[in-house]
N, C-alpha and C positions, 0 to 999 in steps of 0.2 A: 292227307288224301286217303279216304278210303280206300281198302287193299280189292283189286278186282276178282273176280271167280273167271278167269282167262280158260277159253272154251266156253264159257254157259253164256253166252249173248243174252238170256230171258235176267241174270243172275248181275250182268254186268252192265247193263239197264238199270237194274233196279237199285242198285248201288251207288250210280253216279246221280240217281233222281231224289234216293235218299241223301248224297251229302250235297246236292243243288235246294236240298227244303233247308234243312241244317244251316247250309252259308248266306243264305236268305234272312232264316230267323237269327242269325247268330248265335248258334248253338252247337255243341258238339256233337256229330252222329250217334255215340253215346246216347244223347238225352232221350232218344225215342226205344231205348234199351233198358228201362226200369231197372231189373237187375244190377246191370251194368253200372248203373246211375243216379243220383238222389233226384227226384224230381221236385222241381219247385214252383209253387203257384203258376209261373208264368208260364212254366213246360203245361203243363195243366190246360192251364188255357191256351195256349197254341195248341196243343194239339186238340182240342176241343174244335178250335176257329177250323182246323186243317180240314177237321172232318164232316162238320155244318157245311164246308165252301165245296167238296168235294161231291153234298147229296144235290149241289144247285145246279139243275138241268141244263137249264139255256145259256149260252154263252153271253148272252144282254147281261144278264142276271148276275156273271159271273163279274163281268166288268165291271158293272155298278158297283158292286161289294170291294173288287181291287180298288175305287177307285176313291169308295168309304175310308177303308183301311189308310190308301194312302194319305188322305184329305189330313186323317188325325195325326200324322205320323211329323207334319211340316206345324214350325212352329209359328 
């Protein structure tokens, strides 16, 4: 588990929403820390998807694309 910043409620937010992306993609909170981390094609493109899904306005819009994602995801 991500370690909290206990007192910064803006800091301990953002922390549990970065390792709720992380346990989602199955990836270590790490991966979105370059430095930290060797990135590999697939960090690459997640975080590409993250940030495409995050310019999408309308919450229709967002659905639809969850619901893309998910459609590929079953076999």
């Amino acid at each position: 588990m991500t370690q909290l910043a206990h007192g910064h409620p803006e800091a301990d937010r953002s922390a549990a929403m970065l390792e709720r992306i992380a346990d989602t993609l199955h990836l270590p909170v790490a991966a979105f820390f370059p430095d930290e981390f060797e990135r590999s094609e697939t960090v690459e493109q997640a975080a590409d998807l993250v940030t495409a899904f995050m310019a999408i306005e309308t919450v229709a819009a967002r659905r639809t694309c969850l619901a893309f994602v998910r459609a590929m995801t079953r076999p």
